[in-house]
Residue frames as qw, qx, qy, qz and C-alpha x, y, z in Angstrom:
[[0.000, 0.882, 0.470, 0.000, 0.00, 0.00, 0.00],
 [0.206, -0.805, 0.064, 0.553, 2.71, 2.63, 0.97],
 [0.386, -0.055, 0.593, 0.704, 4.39, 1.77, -2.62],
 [0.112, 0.696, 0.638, 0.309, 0.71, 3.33, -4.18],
 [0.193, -0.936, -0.239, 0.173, 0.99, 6.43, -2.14],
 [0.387, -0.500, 0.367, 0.682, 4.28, 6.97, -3.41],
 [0.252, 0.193, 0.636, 0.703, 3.02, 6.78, -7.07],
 [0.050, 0.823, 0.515, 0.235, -0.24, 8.89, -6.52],
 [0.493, -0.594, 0.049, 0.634, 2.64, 11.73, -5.06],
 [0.322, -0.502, 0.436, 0.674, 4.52, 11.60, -7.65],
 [0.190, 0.584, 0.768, 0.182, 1.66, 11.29, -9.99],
 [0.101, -0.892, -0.387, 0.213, 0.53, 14.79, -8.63],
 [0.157, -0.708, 0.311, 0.615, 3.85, 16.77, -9.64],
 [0.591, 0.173, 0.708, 0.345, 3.32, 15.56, -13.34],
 [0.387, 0.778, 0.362, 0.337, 1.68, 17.79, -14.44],
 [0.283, -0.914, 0.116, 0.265, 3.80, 20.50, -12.71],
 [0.684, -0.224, 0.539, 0.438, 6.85, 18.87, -14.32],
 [0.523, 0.349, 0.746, 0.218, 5.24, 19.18, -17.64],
 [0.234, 0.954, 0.187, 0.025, 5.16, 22.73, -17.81],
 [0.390, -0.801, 0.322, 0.320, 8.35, 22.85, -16.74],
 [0.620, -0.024, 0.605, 0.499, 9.60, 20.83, -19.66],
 [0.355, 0.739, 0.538, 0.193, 7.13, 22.99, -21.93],
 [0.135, 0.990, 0.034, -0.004, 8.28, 25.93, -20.85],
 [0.638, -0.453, 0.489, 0.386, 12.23, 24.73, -20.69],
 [0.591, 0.298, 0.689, 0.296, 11.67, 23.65, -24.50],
 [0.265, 0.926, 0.224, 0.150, 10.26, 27.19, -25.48],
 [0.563, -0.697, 0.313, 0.316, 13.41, 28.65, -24.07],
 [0.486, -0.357, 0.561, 0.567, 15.67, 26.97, -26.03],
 [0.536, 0.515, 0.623, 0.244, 13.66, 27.15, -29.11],
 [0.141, 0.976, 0.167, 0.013, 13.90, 30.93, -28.81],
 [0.342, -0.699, 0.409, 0.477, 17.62, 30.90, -28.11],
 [0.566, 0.047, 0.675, 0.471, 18.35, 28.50, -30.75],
 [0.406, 0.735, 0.463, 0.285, 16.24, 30.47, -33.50],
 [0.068, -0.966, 0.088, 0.232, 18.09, 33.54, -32.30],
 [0.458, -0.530, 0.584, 0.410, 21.45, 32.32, -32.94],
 [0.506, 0.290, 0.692, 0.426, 20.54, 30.69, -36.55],
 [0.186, 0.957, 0.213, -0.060, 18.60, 33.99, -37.66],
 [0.216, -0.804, 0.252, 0.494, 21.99, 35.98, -37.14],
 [0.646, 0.048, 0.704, 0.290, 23.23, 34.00, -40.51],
 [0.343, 0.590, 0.638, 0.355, 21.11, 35.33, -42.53],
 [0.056, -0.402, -0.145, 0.902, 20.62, 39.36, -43.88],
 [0.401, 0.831, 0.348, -0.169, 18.64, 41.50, -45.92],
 [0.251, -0.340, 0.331, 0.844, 20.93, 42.74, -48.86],
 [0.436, 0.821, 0.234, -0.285, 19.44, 45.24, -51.45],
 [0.453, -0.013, 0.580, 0.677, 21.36, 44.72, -55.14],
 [0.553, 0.673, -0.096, -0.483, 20.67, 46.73, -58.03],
 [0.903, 0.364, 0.165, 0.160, 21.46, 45.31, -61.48],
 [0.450, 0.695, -0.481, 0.289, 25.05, 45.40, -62.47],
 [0.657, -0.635, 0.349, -0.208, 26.27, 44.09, -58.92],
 [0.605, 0.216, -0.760, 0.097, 28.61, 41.32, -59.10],
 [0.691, -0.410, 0.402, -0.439, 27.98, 38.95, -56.61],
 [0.121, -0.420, 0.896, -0.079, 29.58, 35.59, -55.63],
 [0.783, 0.180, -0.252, -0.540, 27.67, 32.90, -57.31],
 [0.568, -0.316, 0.759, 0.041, 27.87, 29.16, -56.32],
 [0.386, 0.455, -0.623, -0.506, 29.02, 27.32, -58.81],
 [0.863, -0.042, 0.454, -0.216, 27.64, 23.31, -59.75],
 [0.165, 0.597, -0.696, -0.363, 30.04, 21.21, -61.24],
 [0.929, 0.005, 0.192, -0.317, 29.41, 17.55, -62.44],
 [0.454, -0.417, 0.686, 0.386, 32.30, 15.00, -62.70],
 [0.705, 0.667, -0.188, -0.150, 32.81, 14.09, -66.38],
 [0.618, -0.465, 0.567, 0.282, 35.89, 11.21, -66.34],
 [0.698, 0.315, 0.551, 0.333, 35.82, 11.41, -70.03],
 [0.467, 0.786, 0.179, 0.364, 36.46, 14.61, -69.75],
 [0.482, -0.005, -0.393, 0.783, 39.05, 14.94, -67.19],
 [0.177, -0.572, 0.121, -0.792, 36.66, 17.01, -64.69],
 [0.535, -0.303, -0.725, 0.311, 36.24, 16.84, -61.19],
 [0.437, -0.767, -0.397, -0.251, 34.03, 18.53, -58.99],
 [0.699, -0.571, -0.249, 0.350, 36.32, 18.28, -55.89],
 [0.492, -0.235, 0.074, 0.835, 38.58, 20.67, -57.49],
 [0.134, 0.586, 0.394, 0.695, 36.71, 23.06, -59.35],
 [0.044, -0.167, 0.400, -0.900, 35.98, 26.59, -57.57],
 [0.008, 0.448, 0.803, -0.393, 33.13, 26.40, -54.79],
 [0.229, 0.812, 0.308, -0.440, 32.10, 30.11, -55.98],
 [0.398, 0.351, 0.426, 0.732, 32.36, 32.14, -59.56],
 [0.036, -0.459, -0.369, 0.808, 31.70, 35.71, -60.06],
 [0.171, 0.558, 0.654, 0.481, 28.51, 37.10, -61.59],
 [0.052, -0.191, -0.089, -0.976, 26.53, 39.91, -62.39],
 [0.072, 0.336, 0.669, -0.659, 23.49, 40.80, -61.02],
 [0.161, -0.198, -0.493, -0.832, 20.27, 41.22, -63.31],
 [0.426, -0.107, 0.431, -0.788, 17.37, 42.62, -61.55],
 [0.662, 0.005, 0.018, -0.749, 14.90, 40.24, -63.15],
 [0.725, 0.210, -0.656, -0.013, 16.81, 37.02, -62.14],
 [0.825, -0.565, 0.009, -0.025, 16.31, 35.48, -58.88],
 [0.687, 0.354, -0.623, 0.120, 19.24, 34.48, -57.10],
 [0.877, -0.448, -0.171, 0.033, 19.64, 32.17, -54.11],
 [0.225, 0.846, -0.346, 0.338, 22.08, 33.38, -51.70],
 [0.756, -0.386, -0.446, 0.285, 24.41, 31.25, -48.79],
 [0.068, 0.805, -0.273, 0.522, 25.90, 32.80, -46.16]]
């Protein structure tokens, strides 16, 4: 019997716990989204910019190319009515 009164105890702080985990969980969600956010800006280009363009190579062993060496970035112009995707 005394082994039931221990579990209807600790039964009773469950739900107390449970905000604590909820509200532990928001916490870090807000730190963590702070810290990834900082990555990222707002940049305003006009056309003509050059900007640092990744570049996508594909190996080609029949044509002596390899990816692993080729450059990660190339430079390009900026044209206003072309998207580009940007890393930082």
């Amino acid at each position: 019997m005394g082994d039931r009164k221990v579990y209807a105890q600790k039964f009773d702080r469950m739900s107390a716990l449970y905000e604590e985990v909820v509200e532990r969980l928001r916490k870090a969600y807000e730190k963590s989204s702070q810290n990834y956010n900082l990555r990222g800006r707002n940049v305003d280009l006009n056309a003509g910019d050059f900007v640092w363009k990744r570049t996508q190579v594909l190996c080609d062993a029949s044509k002596n190319v390899s990816n692993k060496f080729a450059p990660l970035y190339e430079n390009a112009r900026y044209e206003a009515n072309k998207a580009i995707y940007f890393t930082f």
